[in-house]
N, C-alpha and C positions, 0 to 999 in steps of 0.2 A: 603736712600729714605726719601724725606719731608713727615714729618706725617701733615694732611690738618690740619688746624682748625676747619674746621664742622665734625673732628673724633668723639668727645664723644658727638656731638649733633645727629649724624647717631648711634651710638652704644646704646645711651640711648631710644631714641624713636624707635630703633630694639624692644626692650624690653617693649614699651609699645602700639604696635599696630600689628599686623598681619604680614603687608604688610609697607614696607619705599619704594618711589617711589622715586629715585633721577634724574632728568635734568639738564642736560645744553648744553653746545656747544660740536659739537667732540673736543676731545682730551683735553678737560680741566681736563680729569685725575679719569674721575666717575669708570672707571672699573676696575684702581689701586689702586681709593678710598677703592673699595668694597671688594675687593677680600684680600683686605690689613686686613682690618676690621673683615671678616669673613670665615677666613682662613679654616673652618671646614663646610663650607657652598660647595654643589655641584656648579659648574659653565658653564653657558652656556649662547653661544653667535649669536643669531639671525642673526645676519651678516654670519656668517655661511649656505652656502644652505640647507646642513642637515639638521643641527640641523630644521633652519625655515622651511620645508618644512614638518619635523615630527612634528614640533611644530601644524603649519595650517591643518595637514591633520587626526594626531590622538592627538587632544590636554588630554585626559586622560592616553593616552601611555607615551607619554613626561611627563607629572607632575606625574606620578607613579615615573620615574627616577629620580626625584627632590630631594626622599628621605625625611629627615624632614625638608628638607628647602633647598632653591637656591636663587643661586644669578642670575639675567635670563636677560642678555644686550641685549640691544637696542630693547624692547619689543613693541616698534612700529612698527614694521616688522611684529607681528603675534599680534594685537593687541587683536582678538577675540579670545586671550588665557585667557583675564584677566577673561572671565566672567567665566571661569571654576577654576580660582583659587578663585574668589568669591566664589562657592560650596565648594571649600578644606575647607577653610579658616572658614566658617560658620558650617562647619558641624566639625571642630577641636575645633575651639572657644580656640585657643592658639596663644598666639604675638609670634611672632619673627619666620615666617615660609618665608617670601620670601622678598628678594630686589630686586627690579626692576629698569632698569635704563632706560635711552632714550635722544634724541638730538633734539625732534620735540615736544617745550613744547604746543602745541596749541592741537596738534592730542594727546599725553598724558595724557595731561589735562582730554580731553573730556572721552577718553576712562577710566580713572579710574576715575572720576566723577560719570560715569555714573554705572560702577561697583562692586567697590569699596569703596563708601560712609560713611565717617566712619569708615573703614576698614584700611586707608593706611596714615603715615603721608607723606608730599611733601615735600623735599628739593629742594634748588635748587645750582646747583657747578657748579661756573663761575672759569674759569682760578686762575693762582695764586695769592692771595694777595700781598701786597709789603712786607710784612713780611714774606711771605713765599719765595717769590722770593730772599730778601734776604739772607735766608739758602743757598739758593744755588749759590749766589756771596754776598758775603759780602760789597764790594761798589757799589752804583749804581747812579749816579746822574738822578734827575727827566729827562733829557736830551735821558740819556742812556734806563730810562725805558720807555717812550714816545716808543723810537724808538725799542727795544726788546720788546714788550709787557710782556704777561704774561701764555703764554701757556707753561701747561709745560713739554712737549717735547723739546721744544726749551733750557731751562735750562739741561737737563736730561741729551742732546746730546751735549750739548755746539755745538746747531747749530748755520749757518748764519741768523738772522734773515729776511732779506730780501727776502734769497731762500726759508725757510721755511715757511715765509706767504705766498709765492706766491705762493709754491706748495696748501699749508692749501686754500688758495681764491679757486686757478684752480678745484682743487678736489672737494669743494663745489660748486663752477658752474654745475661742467660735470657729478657729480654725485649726492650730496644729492639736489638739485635743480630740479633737472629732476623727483625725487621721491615726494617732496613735488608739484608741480605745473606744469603745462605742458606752458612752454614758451618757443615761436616759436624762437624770435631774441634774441640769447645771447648777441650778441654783442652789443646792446642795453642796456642788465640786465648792462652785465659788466661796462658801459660807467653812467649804474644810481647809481651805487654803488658808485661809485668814487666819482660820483658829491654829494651823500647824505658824504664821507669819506669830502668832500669840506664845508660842512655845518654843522660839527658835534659841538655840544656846542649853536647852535642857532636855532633860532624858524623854527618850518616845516611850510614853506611855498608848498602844492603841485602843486600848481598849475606851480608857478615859478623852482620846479624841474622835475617838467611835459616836462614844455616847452622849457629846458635846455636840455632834454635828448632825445627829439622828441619824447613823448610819450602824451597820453592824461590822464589828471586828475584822472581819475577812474584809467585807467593802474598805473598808482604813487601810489596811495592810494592801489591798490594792492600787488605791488610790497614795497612798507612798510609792509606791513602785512608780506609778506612772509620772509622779512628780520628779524621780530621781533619771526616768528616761530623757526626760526631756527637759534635764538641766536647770530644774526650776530649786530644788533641794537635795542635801546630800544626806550622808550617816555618820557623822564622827564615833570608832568604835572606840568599845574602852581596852584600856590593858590590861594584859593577863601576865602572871607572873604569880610561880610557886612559892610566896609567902602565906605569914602567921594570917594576915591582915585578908579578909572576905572580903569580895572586891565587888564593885555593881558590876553587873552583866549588860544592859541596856547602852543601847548609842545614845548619842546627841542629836540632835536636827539642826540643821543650819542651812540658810539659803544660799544661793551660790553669787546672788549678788545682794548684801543689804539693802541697797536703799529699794527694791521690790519688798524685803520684809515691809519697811518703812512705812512704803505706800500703802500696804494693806491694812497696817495697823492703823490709820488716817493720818500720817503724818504728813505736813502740809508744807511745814519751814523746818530750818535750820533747828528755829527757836523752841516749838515743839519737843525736839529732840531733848535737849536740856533738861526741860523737867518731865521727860515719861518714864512711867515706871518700868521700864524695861531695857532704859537705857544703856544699865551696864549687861543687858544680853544682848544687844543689839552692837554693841561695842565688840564685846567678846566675837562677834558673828564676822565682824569687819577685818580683826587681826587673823581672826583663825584662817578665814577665807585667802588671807596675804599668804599663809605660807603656803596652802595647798595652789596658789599663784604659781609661788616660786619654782616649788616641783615641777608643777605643768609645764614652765617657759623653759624650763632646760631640760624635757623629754623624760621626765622619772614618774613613774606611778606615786601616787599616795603612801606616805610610811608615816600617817598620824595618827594620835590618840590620843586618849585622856586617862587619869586619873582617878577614880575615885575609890574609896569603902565603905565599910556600914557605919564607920565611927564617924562618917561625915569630913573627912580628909578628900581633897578633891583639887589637885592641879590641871588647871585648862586643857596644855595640850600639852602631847610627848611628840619630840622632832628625832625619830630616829633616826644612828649614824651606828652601823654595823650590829655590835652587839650592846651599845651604850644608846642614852640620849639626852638631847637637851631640853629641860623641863622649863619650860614657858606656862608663868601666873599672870592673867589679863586682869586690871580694874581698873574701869572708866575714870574714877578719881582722879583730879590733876594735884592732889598733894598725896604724896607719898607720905603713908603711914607704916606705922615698923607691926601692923596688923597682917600688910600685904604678902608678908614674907615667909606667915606661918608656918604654909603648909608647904612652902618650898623647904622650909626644913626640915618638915616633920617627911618628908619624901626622900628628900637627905638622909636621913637617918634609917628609914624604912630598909631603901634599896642604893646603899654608899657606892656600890662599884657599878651601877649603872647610868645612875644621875655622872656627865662629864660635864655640864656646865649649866647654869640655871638664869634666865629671862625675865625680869616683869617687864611687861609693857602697863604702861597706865595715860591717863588723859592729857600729859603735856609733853611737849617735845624733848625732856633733859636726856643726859649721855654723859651718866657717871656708873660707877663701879659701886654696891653698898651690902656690906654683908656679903661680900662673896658673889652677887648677882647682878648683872649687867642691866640696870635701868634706862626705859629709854622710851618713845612716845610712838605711836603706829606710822608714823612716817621714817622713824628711823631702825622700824623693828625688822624688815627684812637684810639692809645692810648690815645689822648685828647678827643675824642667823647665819649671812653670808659668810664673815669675818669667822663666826665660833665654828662653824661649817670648814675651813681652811683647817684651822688651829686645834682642833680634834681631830683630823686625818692624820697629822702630822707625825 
């Protein structure tokens, strides 16, 4: 079994809070996280009728069985269980009695907000890193992992990836869709997901994926929401900053695991990949996704963004570090052209005392220094975030 990277940031903050709340998407691995983690912890799993049904109907009954502590999945299901582990929890005034897990970070959110306060720290387990994917194949060209993503069932089983997303898509339509939101035309949802998998890496226009998918504006803007509840898409926002230069306003979209974009877009092979025309958005989707990884696996909120303005200047992504950042340029290209560097300078030059160190990642593995920017390929780009991450605190 792959031991995750957020193991000893889940095991250390067991220890100094009550309550660890982990989310993400089904099957990114939160219930072999935990169960891995805390082998002497009771276990119980809401998806279960039982269990849920004794959970909703004598929630004191249930948390007596808990013993000194549980691991209690997909606690969305009986969420007005939390407000009675709030009394446990308060009236023990001891960490490390429950981990709680779930796949709806919006309703999560809210319900241990609201009950929990102080009480519980949040992680959040997105599918495999590329270093964890790794472990479980040792080659993998940017190509191959575009089109396998990163769930890891799919490594575990040495499944097809194509059948397995499509089952992982179908099952979230038929099933957790119908729990989160009541939407009458599926075939609609299906037909706007695909077209948001057609846009990912570029600005959300809704109105134009409104009118792509025959739906109206508000339905789009709903229909994002719900895709962002339930870990299917995210928002990369842009940065703002009091300069000359007009800056877009509008996020990004990006999936939270590429090779789902993949699948919808009909990619089939590795080889596909290669030559579709959206390869290098689908690339960009892969690294950006590694860093918001990284954050995740050692307990940080999100502190990413982008670049861009009206003159068409537009660096991928900004990796904040206090009041600086590290400006990371993504292109699929496995030859490094002196084109790639443009806008890393022209960003240089825009905003000198912010930019503290600059990134391209591009389509092959090298790990040199050029022009002042640490070149280097997606397998090696979050050990260089790590590395510039030290070296900037400093």
């Amino acid at each position: 079994m792959i031991e995750r990277e957020i193991t000893p940031t889940l095991t250390s903050l067991f220890k100094q809070y009550p309550v660890v709340t982990v989310t993400g998407p089904r099957q990114s691995g939160k219930t072999t996280l935990c169960r891995s983690a805390f082998p002497d912890l009771a276990y119980f799993n809401l998806e279960q009728s039982d269990q849920r049904e004794f959970a909703i109907e004598d929630p004191r009954g249930f948390l007596k069985g808990c013993g000194d502590g549980a691991v209690i999945d997909e606690i969305q299901r009986a969420p007005e269980l939390v407000s009675y582990i709030q009394v446990i929890v308060d009236e023990t005034r001891r960490n490390g009695r429950f981990v709680l897990t779930g796949s709806r970070q919006f309703r999560i959110t809210e319900a241990v907000s609201q009950s929990l306060a102080g009480r519980t720290a949040l992680l959040r387990l997105l599918p495999f890193s590329i270093q964890e994917a790794l472990q479980a194949r040792s080659e993998l060209t940017a190509d191959e992992l575009i089109h396998t993503g990163f769930y890891p069932r799919i490594y575990d089983h040495d499944l097809d990836p194509t059948a397995a997303l499509g089952d992982y898509f179908e099952t979230y339509v038929e099933r957790d869709l119908r729990q989160i939101s009541e939407i009458r035309n599926l075939s609609a949802f299906r037909k706007f997901v695909r077209l948001c998998a057609g846009r990912t890496g570029q600005l959300l226009n809704l109105h134009s994926l409104g009118n792509d998918a025959g739906v109206s504006h508000t339905t789009a803007r709903q229909w994002i929401s719900i895709l962002e509840a339930s870990y299917i898409v995210f928002l990369l926002e842009p940065f703002h900053a009091n300069i000359s230069k007009r800056l877009i306003k509008s996020p990004k979209l990006y999936f939270f695991d590429v090779g789902l974009a993949a699948y919808l877009l009909g990619i089939e092979t590795p080889r596909q990949v290669t030559t579709h025309p959206l390869k290098g958005f689908l690339f960009e989707n892969l690294v950006v996704v590694e860093a918001l990884k990284h954050r995740f696996n050692h307990g940080k909120r999100s502190n990413l963004s982008f670049y861009r303005d009206s003159s068409g200047t537009e660096v991928d992504l900004l990796y904040s570090l206090a009041d600086q950042f590290l400006a990371v340029e993504i292109k699929a290209g496995e030859t490094v052209s002196s084109s790639f560097f443009s806008n890393l300078r022209k960003l240089r030059k825009y905003l000198p005392e912010r930019v503290a160190d600059e990134i391209l990642v591009h389509g092959a593995e090298t790990a040199v220094v050029r022009d002042h920017v640490h070149v280097t390929g997606p397998v090696g780009f979050v050990p260089t975030l790590t590395e510039l991450e030290r070296t900037v605190k400093r």
